[in-house]
C-alpha positions as MATLAB code, in Angstrom:
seq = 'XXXXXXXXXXXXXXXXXXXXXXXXXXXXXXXXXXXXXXXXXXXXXXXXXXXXXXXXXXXXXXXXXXXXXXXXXXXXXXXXXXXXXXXXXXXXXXXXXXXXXXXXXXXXXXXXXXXXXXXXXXXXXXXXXXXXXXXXXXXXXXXXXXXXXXXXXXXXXXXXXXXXXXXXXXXXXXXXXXXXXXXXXXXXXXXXXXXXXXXXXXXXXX';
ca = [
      18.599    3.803   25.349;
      15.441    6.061   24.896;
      14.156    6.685   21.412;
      12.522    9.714   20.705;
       9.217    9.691   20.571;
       7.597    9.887   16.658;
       3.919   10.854   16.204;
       3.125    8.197   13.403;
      -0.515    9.519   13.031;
       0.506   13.126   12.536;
       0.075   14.221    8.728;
       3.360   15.878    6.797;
       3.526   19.406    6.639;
       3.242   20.708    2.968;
       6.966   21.420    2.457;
       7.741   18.136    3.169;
       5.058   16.685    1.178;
       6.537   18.484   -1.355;
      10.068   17.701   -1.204;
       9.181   13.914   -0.907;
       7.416   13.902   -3.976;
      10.612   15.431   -5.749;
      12.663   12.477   -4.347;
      10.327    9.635   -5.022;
      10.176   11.345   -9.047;
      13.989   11.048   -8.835;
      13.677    7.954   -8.051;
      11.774    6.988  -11.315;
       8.293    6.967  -10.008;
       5.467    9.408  -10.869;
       4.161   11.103   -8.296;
       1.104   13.809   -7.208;
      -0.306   15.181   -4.621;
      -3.913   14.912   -3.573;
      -5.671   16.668   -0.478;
      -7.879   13.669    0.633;
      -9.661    9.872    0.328;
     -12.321   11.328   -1.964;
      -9.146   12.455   -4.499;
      -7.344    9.551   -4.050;
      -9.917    7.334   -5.145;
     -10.868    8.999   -7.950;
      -7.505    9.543   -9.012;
      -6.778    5.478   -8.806;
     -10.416    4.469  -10.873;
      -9.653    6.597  -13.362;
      -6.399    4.519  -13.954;
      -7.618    1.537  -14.090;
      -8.481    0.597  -17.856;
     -12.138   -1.206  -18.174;
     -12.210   -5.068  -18.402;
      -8.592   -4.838  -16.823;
      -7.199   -7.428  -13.981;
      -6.987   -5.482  -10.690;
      -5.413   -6.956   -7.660;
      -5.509   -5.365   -4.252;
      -3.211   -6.305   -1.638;
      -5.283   -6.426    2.558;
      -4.996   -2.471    2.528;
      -7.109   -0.839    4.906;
      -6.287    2.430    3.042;
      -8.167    1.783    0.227;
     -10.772    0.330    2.470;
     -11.082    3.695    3.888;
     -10.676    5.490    0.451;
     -13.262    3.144   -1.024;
     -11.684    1.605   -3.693;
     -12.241   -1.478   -2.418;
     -16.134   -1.596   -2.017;
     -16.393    0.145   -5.591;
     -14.164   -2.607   -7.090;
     -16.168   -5.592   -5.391;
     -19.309   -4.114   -6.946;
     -17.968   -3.365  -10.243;
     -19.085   -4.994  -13.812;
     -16.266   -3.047  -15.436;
     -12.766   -4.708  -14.050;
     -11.965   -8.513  -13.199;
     -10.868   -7.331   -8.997;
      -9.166  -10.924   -7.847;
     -10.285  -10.244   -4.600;
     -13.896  -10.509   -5.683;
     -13.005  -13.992   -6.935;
     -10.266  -15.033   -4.216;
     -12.611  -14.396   -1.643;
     -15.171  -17.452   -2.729;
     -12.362  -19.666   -2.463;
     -11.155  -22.071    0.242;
      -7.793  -20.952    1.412;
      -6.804  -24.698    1.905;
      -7.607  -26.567   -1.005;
      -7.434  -23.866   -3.348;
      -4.524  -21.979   -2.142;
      -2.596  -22.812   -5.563;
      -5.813  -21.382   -7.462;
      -5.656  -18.268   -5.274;
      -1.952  -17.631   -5.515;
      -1.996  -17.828   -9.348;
      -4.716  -15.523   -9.587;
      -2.801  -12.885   -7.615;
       0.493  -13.046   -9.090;
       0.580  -10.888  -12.097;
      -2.717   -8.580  -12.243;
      -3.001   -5.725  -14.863;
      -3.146   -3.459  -11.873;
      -2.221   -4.166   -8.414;
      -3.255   -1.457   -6.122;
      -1.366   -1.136   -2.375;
      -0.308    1.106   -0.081;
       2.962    0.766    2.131;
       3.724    1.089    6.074;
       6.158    3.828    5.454;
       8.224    6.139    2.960;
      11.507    7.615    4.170;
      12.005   11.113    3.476;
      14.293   10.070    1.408;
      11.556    7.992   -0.443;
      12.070    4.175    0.695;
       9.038    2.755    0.272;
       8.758   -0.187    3.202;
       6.130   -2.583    2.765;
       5.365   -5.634    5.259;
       3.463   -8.321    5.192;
       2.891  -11.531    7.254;
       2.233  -14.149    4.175;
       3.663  -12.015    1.389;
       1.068  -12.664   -1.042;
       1.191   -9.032   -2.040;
       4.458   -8.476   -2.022;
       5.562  -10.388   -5.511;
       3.281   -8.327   -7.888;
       4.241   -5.232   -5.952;
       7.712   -5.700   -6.481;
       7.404   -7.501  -10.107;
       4.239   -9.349  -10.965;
       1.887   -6.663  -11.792;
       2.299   -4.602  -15.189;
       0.960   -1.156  -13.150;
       0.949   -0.612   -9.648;
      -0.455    2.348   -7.978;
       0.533    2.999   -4.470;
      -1.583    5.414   -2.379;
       0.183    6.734    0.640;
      -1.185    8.567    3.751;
       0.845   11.759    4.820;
       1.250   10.660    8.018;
       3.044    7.600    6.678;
       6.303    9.426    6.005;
       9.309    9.001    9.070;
      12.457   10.507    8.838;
      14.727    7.154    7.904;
      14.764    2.834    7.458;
      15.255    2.627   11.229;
      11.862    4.924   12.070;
       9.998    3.165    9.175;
      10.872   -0.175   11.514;
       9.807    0.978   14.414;
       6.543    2.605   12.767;
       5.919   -0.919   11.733;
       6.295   -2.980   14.663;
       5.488   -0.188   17.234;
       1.823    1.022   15.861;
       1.142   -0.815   12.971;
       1.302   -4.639   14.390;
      -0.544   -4.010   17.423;
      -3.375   -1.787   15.328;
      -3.674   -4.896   13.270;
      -3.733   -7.118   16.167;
      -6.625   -5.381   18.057;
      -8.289   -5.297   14.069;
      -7.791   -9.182   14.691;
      -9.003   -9.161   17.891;
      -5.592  -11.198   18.638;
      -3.388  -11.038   21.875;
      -0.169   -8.940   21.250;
       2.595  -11.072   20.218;
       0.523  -13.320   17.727;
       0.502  -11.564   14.707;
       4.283  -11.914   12.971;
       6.217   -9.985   10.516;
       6.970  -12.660    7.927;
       7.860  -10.346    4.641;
       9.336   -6.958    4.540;
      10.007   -5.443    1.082;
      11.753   -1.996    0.833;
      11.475   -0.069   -2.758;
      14.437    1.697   -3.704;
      13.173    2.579   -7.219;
      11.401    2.058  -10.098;
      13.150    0.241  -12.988;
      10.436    0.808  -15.433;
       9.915    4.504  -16.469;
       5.578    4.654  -16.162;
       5.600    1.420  -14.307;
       4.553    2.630  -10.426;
       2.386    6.001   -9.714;
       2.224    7.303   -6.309;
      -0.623    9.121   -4.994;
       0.319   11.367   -1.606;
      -2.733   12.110    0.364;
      -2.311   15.528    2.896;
      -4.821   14.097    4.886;
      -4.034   10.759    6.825;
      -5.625    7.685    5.394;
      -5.286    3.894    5.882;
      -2.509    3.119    8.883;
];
């Protein structure tokens, strides 16, 4: 069987934008709409109190936003990143785990939203996935519009049809090597205040 053919770069017409961000607020998280990176960052520092912890999951969104480069250089927030980074994956792996677990903050993105507003999030390792779904007392999610796809089964194929090879050419990897070893899908928000979701018009991250 053919599937149809989705454009997953293509950014989400207003109207949509729109009606996704009334679903995702139904769905207990709060929600708004900025037009590009330059927004979206600004929106996210001003969120994140000073001297708090701030955890980042591998994103290249807020690579491209940067959020990241800000927080590396920063005096005024504790990024584990900055810290994770010095250590040896090997024999501190415990040391790095720990410090990742449950920041103040944890910032991420996600590899799709449904239009019904599933939030799908992979990873190979996980590491981000348990402060994402628990760990982290905020998170703040910043979303591309070209991220959204029509259902679960799209938001699948998004990830393994663009966003695994784009990684693996990132990698500089063969096709086939880099796996899908965590998938977490966000329903909802238990925690009224917990999650905020920044929509960006203009296509950021992958």
């Amino acid at each position: 069987m053919v599937m149809n053919a989705v454009d997953f770069e293509a950014p989400a017409s207003e109207a949509d934008l729109e009606v996704l961000a009334e679903r995702l607020r139904e769905r207990n998280f709060e929600v708004l709409i900025v037009q590009d990176g330059k927004e979206a960052r600004a929106e996210v520092m001003k969120r994140l109190p000073a001297g708090s912890v701030v955890h980042s999951g591998k994103s290249k969104t807020f690579e491209d936003i940067g959020v990241f480069d800000e927080l590396m250089e920063s005096e005024t927030h504790d990024f584990v990143r900055k810290r994770t980074l010095k250590m040896d994956r090997v024999t501190q792996r415990d040391e790095m785990r720990k410090a990742g677990a449950a920041p103040d903050v944890m910032l991420n993105s996600v590899h799709a939203v449904t239009e019904a507003g599933q939030l799908v999030i992979t990873s190979a390792t996980g590491s981000q996935i348990g402060p994402v779904a628990y760990g982290a007392g905020k998170l703040i999610l910043v979303i591309g519009s070209q991220k959204i796809v029509p259902d679960l089964d799209t938001a699948f194929r998004r990830i393994h049809e663009y966003v695994v090879p784009y990684e693996e050419a990132r990698n500089n990897v063969a096709p086939g090597v880099l796996k899908v070893g965590r998938t977490l899908i966000v329903e909802r928000d238990y925690f009224p205040g917990r999650t905020t979701i920044i929509l960006v018009r203009e296509p950021v991250g992958v």
